[in-house]
C-alpha positions in Angstrom: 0.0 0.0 0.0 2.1 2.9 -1.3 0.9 6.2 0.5 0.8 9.5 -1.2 -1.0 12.4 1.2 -1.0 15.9 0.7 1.8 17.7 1.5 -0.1 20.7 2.3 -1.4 18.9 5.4 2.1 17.7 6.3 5.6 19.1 6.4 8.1 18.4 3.4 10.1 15.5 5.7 6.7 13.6 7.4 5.6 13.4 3.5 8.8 11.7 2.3 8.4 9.6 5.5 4.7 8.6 5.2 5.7 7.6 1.5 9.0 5.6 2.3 6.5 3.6 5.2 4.1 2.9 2.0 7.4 1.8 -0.4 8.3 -0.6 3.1 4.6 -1.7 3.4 4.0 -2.7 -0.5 7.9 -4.5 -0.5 6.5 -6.8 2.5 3.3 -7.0 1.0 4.5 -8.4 -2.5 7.1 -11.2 0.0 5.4 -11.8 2.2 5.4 -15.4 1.8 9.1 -15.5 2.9 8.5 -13.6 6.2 5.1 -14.7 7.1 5.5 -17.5 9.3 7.7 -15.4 10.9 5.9 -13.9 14.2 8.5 -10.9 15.2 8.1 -10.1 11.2 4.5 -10.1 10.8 3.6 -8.2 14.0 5.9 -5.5 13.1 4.8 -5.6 9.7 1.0 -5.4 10.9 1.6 -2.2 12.8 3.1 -0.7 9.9 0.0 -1.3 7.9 -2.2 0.0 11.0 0.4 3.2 11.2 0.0 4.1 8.0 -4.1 3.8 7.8 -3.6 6.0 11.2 -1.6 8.8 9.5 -3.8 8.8 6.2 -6.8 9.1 8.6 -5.0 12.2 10.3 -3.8 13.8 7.1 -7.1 14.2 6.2 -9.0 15.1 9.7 -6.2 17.8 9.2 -7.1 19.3 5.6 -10.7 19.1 6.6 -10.1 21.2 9.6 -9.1 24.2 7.6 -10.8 27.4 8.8 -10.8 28.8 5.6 -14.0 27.3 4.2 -16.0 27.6 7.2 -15.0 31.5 7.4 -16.1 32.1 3.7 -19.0 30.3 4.1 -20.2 32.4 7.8 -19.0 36.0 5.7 -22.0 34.8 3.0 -24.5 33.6 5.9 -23.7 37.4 7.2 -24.2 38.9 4.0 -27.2 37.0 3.2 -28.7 37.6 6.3 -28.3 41.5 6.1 -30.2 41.3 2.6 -33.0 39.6 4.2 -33.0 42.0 7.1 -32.7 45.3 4.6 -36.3 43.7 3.1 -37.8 43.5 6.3 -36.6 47.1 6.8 -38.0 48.5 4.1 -41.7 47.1 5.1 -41.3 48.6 8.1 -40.1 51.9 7.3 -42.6 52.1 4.4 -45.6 52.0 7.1 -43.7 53.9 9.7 -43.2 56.7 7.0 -47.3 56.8 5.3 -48.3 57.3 9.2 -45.8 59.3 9.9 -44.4 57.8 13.0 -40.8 59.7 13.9 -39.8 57.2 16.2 -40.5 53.9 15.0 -38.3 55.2 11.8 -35.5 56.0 14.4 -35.9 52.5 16.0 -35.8 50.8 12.8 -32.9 52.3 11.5 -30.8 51.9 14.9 -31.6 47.8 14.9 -30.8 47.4 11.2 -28.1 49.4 10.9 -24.8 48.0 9.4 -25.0 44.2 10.7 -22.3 43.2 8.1 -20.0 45.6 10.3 -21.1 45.0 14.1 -19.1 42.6 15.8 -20.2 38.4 15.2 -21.0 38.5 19.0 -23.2 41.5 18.8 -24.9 40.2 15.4 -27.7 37.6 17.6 -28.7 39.8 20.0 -29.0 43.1 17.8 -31.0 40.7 15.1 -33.3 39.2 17.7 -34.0 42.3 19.1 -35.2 43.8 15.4 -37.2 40.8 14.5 -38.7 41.0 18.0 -40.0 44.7 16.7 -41.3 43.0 13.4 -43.2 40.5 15.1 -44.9 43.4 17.5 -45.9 45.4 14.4 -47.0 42.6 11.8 -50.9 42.6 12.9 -50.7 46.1 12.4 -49.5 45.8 8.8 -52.3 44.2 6.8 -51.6 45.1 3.3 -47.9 45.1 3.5 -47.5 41.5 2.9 -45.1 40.9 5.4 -45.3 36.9 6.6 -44.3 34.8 9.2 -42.1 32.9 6.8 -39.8 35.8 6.0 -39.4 36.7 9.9 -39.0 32.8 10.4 -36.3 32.7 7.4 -34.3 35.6 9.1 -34.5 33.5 12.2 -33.0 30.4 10.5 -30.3 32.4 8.6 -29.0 33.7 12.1 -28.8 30.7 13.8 -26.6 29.1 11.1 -24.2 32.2 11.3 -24.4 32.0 15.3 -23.6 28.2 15.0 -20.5 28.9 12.6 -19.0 31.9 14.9 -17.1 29.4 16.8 -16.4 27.2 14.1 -13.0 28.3 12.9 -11.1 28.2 16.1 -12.5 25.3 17.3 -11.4 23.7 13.7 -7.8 25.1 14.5 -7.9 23.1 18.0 -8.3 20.2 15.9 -5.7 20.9 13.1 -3.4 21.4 16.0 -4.4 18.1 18.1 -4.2 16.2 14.1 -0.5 17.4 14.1 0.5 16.9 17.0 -0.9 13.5 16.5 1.0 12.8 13.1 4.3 14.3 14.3 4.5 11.5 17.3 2.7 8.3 15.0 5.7 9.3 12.4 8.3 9.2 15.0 6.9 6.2 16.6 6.6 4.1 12.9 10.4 5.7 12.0 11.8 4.1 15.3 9.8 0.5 14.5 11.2 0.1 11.7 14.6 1.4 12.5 14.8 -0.5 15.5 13.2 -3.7 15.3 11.8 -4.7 10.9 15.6 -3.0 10.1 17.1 -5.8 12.5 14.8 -9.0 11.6 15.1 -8.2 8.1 19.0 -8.7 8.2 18.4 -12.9 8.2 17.8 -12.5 4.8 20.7 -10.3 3.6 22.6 -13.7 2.9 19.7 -16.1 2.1 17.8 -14.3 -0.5 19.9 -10.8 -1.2 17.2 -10.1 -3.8 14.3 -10.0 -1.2 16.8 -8.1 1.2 18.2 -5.6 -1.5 14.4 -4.4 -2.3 13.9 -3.8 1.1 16.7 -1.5 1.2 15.6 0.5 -2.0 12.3 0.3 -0.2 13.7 2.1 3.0 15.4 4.7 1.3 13.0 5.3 -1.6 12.2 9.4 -0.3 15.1 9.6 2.1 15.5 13.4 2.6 18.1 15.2 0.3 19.8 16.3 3.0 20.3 12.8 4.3 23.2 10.2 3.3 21.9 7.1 1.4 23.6 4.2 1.3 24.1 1.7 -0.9 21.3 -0.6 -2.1 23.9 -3.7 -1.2 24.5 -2.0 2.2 22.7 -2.3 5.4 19.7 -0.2 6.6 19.7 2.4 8.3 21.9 1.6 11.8 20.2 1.4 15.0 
């Protein structure tokens, strides 16, 4: 199982990693008739397979918990929701001005005023407070065709943008917590196979140097530039 994730969710050195654990995966996968009755082999060889399924699962709980999408999509639940709010404005103010009523032109003005500029925790209350006005004035406005629906589809357009007000730090916590979470698992699967599939695997640099050889290539596959390779007929990586 040869892994390719998006680098954009990892760093340049866990992506040449993840791949060199899917290079080491596939190599045991395609011999794995002369390993498998061996139990130290196949239990390390098993967590390696696990590992990498982890990390893949991560890498993408990590791209998925960018906040840019969830931002963009709260800006156009603001914006749509002061378009709604400008019609129910206009109802109002229309009455207000045919019966001449100073004030309630004042009050309508004040609650509707710029919510694409007040702050996202002002926004619920200023809006609830408005539509709480609407609803007090509607059985007085037979004629102006203003419904329940449109005060009830103002209602449901700010609850969505309440809901996603919290939504991109919260998805940050979470990108942080995914890498966290990869950085250690990458370690961790480095070290296994460094320390103990590295090892086990030398019985076969005599008894079957073709099986051993790929291995190597395998290991070393997206070893970092910066990094010494060795040669494929040498040994992995030391301990």
């Amino acid at each position: 199982m040869i892994v390719i994730l998006n680098p954009k969710c990892m760093n340049k050195s866990q992506t040449k990693d993840v791949r060199m654990f899917g290079t080491t995966d596939e190599c045991m996968n395609q011999n794995q008739a002369k390993w498998e009755n061996i139990l130290a082999i196949a239990q390390v060889k098993n967590q390696l397979s696990k590992n990498i399924v982890i990390l893949k699962e991560l890498d993408q709980k990590k791209s998925s918990s960018a906040s840019n999408p969830v931002t963009t999509n709260k800006d156009k639940q603001k914006d749509l929701l002061e378009i709604k709010i400008e019609v129910l404005k206009g109802i109002i103010l229309s009455y207000a001005y045919a019966n001449e009523m100073s004030e309630l032109v004042k009050r309508v003005k004040l609650l509707s005023k710029g919510i694409s500029k007040k702050r996202e925790t002002d926004i619920e209350p200023n809006v609830k407070n408005f539509l709480t006005l609407v609803r007090e004035l509607q059985p007085q406005m037979a004629g102006y065709a203003l419904t329940e629906e449109m005060i009830a589809e103002v209602e449901t357009i700010r609850d969505q943008f309440v809901a996603l007000v919290g939504a991109p730090r919260s998805l940050v916590v979470q990108s942080s917590s995914a890498i966290k979470q990869i950085d250690n698992l990458v370690k961790g699967t480095k070290d296994l196979l460094t320390r103990q599939l590295d090892n086990l695997m030398l019985r076969f640099k005599a008894s079957d140097v073709d099986f051993y050889n790929s291995y190597v290539q395998s290991r070393m596959v997206v070893e970092p530039a910066t990094r010494h390779r060795e040669k494929l007929t040498d040994t992995p990586p030391a301990v």
